[in-house]
N, CA, C and O atoms as a MOPAC input file, in Angstrom:
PM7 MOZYME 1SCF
protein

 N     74.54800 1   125.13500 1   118.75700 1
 C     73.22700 1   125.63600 1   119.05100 1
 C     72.82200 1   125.14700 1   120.43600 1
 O     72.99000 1   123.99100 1   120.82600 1
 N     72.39600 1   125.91600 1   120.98600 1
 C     72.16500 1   125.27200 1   122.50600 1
 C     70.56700 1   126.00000 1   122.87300 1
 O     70.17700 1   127.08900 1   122.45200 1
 N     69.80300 1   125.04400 1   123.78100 1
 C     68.18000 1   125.03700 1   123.63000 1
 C     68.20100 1   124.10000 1   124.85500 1
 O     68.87300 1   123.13600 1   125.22300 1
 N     66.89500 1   125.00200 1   125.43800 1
 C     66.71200 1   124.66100 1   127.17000 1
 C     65.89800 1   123.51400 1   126.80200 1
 O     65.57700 1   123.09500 1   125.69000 1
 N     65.60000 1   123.04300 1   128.11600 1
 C     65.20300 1   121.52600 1   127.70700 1
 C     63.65400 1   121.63000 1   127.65400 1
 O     63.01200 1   120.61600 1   127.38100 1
 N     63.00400 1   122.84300 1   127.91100 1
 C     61.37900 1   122.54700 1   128.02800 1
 C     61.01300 1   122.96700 1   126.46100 1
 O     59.89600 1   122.67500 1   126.03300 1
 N     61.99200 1   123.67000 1   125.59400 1
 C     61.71100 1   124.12400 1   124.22400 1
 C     61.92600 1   122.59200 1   123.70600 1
 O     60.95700 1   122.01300 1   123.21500 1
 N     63.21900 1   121.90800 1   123.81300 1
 C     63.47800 1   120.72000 1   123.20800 1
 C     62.29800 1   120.00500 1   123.56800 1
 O     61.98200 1   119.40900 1   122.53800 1
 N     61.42500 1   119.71900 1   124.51500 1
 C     60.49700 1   119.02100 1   124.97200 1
 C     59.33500 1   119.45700 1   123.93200 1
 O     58.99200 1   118.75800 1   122.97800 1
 N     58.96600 1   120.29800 1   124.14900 1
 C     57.98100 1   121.32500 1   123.14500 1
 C     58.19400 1   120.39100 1   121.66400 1
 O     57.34900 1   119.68700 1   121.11000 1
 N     59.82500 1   120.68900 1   121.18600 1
 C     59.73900 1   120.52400 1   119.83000 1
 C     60.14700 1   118.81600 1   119.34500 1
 O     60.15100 1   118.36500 1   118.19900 1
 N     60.41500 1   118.22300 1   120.40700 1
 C     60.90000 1   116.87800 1   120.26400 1
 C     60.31400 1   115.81900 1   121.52600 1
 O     60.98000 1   115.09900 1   122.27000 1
 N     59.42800 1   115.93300 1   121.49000 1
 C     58.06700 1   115.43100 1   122.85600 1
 C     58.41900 1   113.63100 1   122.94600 1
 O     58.19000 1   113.05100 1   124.00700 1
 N     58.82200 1   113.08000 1   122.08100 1
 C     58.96100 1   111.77800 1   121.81700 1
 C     60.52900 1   111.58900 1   122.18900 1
 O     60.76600 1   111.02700 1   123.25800 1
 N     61.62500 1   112.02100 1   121.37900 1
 C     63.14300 1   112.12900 1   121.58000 1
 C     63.14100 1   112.33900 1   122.98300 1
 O     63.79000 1   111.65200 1   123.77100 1
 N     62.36500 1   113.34800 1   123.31300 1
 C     62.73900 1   114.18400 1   124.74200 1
 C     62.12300 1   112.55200 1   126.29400 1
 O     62.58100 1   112.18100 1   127.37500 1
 N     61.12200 1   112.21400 1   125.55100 1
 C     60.82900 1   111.05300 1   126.15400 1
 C     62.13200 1   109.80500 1   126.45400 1
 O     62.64700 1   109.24200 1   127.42000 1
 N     62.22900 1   109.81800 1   125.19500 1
 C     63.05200 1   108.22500 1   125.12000 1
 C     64.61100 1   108.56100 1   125.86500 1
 O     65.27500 1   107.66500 1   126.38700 1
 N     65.02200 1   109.90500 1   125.81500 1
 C     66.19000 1   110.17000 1   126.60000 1
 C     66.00800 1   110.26700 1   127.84300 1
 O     66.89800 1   110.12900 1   128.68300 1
 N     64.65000 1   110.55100 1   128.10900 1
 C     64.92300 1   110.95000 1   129.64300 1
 C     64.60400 1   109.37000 1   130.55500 1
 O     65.11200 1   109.10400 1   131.64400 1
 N     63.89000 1   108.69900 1   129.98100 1
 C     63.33000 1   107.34500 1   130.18900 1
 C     64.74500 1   106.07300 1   129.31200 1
 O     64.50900 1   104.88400 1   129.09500 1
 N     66.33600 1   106.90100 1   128.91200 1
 C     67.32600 1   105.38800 1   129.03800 1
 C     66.31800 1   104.53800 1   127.68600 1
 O     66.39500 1   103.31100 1   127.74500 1
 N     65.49400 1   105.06300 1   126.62100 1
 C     65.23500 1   103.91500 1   126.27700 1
 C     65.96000 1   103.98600 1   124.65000 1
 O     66.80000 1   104.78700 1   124.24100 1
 N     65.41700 1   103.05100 1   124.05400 1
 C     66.00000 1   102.78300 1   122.66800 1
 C     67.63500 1   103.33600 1   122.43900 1
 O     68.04800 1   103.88000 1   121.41400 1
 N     68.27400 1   103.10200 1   123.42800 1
 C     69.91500 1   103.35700 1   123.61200 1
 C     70.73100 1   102.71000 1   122.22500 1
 O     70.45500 1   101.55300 1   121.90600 1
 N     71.51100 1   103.31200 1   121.59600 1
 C     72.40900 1   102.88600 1   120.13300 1
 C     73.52200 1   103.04600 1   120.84100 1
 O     73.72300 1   104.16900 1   121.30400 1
 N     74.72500 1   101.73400 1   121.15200 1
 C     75.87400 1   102.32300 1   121.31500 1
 C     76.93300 1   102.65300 1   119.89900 1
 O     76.99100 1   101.85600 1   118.96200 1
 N     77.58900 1   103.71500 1   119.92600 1
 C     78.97800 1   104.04000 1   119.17600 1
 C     80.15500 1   103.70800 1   119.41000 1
 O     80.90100 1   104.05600 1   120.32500 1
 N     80.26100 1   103.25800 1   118.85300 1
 C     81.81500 1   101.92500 1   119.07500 1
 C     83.04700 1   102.59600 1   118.47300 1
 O     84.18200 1   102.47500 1   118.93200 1
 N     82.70600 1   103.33100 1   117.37800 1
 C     83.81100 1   104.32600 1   117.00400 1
 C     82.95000 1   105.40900 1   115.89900 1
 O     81.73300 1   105.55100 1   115.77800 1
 N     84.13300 1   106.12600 1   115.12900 1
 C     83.80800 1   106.76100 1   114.42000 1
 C     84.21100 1   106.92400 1   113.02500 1
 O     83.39400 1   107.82000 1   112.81100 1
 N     84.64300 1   106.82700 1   112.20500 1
 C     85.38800 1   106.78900 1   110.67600 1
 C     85.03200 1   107.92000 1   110.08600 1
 O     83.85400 1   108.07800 1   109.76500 1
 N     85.94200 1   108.85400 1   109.85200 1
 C     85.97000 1   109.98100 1   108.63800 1
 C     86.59600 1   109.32000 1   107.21600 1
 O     86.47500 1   109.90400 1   106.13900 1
 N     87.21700 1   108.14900 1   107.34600 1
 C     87.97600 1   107.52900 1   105.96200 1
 C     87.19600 1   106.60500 1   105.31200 1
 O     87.20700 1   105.42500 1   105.66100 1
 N     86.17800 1   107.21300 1   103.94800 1
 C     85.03700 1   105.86400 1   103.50200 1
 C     85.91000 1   104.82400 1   103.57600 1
 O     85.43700 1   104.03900 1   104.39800 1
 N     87.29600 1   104.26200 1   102.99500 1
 C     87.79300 1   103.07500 1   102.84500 1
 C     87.96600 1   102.44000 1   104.31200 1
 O     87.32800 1   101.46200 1   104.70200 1
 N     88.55200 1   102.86600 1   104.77600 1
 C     88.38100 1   102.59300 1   106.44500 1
 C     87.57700 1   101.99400 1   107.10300 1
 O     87.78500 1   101.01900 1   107.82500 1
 N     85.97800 1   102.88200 1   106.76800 1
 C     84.96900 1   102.36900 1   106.91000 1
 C     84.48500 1   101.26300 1   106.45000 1
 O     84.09200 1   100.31800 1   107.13400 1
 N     84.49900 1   101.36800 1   104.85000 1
 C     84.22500 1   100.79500 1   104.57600 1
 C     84.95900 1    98.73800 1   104.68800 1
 O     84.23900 1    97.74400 1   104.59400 1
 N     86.18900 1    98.73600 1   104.85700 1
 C     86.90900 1    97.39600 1   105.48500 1
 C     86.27900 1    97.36600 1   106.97500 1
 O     86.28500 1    96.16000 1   107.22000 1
 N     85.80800 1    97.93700 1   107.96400 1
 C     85.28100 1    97.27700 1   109.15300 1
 C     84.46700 1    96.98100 1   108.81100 1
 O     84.00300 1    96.17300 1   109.61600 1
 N     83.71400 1    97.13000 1   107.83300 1
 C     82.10100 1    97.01800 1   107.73600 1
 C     82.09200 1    95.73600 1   106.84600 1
 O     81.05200 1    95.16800 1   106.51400 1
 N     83.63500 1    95.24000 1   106.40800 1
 C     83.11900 1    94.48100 1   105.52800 1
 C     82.85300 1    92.83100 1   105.48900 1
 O     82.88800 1    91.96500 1   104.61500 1
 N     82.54500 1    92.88000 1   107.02600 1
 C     82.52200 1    91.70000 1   107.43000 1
 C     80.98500 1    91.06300 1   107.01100 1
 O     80.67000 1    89.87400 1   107.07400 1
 N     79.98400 1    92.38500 1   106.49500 1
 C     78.90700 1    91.93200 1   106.76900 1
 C     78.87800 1    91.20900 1   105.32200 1
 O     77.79000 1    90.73800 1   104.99200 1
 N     80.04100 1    91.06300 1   104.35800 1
 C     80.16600 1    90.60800 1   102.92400 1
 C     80.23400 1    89.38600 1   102.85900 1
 O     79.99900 1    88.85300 1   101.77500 1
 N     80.67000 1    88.37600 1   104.31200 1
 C     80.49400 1    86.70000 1   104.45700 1
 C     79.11700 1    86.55900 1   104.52400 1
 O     78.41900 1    87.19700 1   105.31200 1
 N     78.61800 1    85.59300 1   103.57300 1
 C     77.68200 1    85.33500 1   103.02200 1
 C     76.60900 1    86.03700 1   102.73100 1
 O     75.41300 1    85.76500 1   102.83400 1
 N     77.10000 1    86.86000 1   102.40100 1
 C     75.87900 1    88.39500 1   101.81000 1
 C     75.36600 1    88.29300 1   100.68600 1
 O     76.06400 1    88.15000 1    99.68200 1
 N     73.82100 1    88.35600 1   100.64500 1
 C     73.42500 1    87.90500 1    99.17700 1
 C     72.82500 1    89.36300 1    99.00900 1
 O     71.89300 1    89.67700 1    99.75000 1
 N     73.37300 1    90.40200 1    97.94500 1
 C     73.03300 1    91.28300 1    97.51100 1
 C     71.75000 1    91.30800 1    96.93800 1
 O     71.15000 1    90.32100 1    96.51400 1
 N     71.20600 1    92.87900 1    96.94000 1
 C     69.55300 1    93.03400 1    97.24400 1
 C     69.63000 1    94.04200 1    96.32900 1
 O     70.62700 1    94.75800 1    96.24100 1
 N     68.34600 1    94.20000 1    95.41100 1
 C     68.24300 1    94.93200 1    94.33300 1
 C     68.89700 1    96.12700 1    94.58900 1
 O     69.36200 1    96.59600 1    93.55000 1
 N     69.14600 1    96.90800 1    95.73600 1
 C     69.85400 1    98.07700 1    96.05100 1
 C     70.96500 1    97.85000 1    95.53700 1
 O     71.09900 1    98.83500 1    94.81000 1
 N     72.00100 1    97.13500 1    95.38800 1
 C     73.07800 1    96.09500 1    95.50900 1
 C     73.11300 1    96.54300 1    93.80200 1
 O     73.57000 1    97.63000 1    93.45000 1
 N     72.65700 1    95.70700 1    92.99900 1
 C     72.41500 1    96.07300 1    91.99900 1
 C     72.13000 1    97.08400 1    91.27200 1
 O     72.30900 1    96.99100 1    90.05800 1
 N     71.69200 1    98.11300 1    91.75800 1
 C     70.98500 1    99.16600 1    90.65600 1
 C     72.40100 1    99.99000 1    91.40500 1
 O     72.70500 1   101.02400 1    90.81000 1
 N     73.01100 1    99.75000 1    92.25400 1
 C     74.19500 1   100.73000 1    92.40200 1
 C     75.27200 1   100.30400 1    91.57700 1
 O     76.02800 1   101.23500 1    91.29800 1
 N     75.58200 1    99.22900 1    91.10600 1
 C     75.98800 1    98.62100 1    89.16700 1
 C     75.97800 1    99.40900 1    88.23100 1
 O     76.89300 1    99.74000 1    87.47700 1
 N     74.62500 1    99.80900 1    88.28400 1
 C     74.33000 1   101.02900 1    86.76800 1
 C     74.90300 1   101.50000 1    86.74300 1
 O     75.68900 1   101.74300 1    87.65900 1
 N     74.88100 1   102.16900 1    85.12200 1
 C     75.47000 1   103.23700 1    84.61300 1
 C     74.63200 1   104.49500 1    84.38500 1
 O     74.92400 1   105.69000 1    84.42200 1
 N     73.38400 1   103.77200 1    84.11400 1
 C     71.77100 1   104.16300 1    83.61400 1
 C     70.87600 1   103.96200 1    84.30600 1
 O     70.53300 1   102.97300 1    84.95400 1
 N     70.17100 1   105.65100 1    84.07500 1
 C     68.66700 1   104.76800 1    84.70900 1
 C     67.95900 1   103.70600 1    83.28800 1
 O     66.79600 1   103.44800 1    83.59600 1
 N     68.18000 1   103.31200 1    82.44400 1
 C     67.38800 1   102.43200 1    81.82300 1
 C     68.08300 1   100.53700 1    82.39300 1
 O     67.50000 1    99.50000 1    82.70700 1
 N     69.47500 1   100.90900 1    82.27700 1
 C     69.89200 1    99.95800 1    83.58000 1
 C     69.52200 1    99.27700 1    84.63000 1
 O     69.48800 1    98.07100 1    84.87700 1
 N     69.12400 1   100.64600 1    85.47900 1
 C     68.14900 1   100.15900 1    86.69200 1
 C     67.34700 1    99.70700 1    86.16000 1
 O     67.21300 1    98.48400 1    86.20500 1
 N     66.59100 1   100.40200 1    85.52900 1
 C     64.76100 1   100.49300 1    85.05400 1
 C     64.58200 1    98.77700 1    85.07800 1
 O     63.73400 1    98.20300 1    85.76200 1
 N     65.57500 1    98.08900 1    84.17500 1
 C     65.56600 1    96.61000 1    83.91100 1
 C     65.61500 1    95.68200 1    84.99500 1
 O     64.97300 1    94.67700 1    85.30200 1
 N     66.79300 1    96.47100 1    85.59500 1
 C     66.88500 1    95.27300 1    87.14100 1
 C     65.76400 1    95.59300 1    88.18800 1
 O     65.62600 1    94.88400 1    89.18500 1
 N     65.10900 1    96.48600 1    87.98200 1
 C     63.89700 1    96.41100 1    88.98400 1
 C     62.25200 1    95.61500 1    88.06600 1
 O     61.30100 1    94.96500 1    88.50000 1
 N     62.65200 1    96.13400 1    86.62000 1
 C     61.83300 1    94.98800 1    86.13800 1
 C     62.30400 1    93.77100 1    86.56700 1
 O     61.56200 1    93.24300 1    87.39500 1
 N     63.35700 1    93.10900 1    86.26200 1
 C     63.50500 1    91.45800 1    86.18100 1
 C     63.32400 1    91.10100 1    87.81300 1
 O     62.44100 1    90.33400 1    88.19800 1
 N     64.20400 1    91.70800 1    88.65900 1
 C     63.60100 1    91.32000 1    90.08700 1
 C     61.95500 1    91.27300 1    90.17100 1
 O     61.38800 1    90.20400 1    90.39500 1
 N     61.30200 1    92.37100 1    89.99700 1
 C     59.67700 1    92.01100 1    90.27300 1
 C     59.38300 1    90.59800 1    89.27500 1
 O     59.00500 1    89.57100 1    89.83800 1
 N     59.58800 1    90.61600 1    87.69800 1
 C     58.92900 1    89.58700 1    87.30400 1
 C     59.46300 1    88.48000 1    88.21200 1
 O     58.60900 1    87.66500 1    88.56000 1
 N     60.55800 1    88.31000 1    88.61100 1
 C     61.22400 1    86.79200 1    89.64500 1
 C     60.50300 1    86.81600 1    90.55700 1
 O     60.37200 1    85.77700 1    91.20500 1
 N     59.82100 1    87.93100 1    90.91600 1
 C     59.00100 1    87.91300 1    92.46900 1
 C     60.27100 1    87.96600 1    93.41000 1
 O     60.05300 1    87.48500 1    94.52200 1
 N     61.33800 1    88.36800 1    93.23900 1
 C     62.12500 1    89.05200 1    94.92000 1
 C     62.04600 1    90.34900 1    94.94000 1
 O     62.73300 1    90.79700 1    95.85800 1
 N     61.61700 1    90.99700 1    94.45300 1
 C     60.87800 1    92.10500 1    95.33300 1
 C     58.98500 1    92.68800 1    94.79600 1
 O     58.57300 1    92.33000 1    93.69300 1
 N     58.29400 1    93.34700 1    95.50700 1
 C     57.06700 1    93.31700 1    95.38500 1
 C     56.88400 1    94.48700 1    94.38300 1
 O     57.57200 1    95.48400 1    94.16400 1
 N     55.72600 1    94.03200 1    93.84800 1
 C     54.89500 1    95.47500 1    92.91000 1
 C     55.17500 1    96.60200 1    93.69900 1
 O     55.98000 1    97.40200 1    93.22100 1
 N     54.75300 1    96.81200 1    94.65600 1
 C     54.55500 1    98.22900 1    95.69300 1
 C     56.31800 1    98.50400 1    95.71400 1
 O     56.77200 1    99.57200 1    95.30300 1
 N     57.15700 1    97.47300 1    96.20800 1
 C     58.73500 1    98.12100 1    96.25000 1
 C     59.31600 1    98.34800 1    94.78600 1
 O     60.24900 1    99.10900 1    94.53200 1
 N     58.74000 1    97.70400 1    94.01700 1
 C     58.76800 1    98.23900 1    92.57500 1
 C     59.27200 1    99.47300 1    92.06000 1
 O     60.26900 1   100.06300 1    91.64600 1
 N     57.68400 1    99.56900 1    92.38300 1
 C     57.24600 1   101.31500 1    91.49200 1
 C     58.21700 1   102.13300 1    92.93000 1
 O     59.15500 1   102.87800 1    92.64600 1
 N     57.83100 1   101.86300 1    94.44000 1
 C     58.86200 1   102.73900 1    95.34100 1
 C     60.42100 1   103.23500 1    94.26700 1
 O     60.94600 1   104.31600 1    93.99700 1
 N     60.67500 1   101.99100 1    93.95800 1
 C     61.60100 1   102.35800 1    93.34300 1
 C     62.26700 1   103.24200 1    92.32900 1
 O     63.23300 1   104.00300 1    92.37400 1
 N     61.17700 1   102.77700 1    91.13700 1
 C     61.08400 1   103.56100 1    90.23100 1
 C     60.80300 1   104.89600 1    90.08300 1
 O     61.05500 1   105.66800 1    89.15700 1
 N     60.05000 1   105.10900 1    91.49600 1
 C     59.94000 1   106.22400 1    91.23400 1
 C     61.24700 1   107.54200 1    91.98700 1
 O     61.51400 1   108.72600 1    91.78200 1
 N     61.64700 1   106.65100 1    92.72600 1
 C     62.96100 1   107.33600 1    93.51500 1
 C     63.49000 1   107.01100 1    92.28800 1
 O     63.23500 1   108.17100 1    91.96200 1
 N     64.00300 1   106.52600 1    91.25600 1
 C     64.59700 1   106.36800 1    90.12700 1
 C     64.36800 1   107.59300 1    89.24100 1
 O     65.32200 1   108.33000 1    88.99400 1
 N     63.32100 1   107.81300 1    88.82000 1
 C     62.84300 1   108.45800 1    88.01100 1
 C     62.66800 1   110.48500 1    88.42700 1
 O     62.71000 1   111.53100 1    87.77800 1
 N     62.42900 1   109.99900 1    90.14200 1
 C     62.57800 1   112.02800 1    90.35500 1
 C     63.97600 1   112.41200 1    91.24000 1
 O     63.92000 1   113.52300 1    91.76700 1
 N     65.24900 1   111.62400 1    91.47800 1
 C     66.18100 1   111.56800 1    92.02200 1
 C     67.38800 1   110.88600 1    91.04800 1
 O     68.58000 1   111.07300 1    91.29100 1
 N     66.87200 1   110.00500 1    89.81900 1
 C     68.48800 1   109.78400 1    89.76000 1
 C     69.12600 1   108.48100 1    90.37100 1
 O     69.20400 1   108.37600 1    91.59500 1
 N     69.62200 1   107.40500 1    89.46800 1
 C     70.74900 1   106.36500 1    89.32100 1
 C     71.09000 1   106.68000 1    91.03200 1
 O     70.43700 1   106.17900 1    91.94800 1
 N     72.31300 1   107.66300 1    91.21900 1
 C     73.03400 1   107.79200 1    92.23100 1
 C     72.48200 1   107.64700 1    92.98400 1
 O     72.80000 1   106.58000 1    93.50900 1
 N     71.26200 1   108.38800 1    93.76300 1
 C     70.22900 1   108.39900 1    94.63800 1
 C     70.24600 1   107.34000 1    95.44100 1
 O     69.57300 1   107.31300 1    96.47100 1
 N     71.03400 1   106.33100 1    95.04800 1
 C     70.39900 1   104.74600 1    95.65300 1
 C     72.15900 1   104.21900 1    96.54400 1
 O     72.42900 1   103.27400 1    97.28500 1
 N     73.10300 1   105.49700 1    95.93200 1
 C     74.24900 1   105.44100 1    96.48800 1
 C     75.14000 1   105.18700 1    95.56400 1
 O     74.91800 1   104.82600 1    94.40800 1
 N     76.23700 1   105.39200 1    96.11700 1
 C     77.51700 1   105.73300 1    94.93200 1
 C     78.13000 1   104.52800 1    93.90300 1
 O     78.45400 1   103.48700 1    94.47600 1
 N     78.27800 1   104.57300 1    92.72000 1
 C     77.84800 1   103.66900 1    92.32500 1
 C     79.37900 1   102.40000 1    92.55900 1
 O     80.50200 1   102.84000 1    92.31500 1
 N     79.22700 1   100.93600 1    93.01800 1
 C     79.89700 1    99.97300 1    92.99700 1
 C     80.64200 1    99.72000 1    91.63100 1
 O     80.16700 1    99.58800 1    90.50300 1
 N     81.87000 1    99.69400 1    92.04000 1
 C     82.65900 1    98.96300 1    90.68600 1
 C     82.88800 1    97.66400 1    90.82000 1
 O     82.77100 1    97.08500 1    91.90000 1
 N     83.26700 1    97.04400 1    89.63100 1
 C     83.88300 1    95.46000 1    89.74600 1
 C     84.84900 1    95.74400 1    90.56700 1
 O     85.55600 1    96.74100 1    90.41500 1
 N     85.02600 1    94.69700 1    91.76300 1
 C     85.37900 1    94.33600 1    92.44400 1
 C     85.67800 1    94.75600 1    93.87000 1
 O     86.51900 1    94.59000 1    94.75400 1
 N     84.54100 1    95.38800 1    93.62000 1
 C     84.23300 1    95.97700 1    95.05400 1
 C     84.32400 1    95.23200 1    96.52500 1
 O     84.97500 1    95.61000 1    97.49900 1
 N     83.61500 1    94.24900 1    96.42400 1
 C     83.52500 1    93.08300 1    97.39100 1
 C     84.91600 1    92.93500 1    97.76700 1
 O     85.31700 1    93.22100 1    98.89600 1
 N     85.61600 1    92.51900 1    96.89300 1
 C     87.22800 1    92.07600 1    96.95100 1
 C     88.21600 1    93.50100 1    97.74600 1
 O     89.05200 1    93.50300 1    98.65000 1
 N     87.62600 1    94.59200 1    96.89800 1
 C     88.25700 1    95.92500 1    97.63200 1
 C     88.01700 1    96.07000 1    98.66100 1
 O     89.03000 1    96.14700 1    99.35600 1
 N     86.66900 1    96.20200 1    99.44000 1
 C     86.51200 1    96.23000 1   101.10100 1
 C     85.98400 1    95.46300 1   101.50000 1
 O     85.00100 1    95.75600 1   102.18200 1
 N     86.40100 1    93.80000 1   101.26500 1
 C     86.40100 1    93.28100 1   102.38300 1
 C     87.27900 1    92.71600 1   102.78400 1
 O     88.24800 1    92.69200 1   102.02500 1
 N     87.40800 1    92.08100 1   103.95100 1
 C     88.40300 1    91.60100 1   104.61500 1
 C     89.72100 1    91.11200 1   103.59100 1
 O     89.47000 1    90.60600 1   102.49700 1
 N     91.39500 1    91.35200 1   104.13900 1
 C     92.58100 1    90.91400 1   103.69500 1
 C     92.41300 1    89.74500 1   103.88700 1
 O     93.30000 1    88.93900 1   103.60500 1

């Protein structure tokens, strides 16, 4: 698709800013079409990673599964009322998966580092 730059300006007034002004620059270091692939470079971020209710509810099997681990996290207080119900309710009109594909035992061990 190709679009002159005063339409892109028109429809992207902010984007069209930050490119032309060098700012908020992301470099790409590579690219991965192979999840496993991907997923072993990435898995460095698994030294000392303390998994986060996301982490968990991608465990389930169930949403009544989840439903629990977002109860017991709020009653512990690591995560808040408001990220709660966020949750629940992406739970409840999206679906278990929604939160990403679900982790098996021994996942950690599978992509991360040899």
């Amino acid at each position: 698709m190709e679009i002159d730059k005063e339409t892109f300006r028109k429809l992207f007034p902010n984007l069209a800013r930050e490119m032309e002004n060098n700012e908020c620059k992301v470099s790409i270091t590579s690219v991965r079409s192979n999840i496993n692939v991907g997923e072993r470079a990435a898995s460095r971020k698994f030294q000392h990673y303390m998994p986060d209710v996301i982490d968990f509810i991608r465990r389930c099997d169930t949403e009544k599964q989840a439903e629990e681990i977002i109860d017991y996290m709020e009653k512990r207080g690591e995560i808040t009322k408001e990220y709660a119900n966020k949750l629940r309710k992406q739970l409840k009109e999206q679906g278990v998966r929604s939160f990403g594909p679900k982790k098996e035992e021994g996942y950690y061990f599978k992509y991360g580092e040899p």
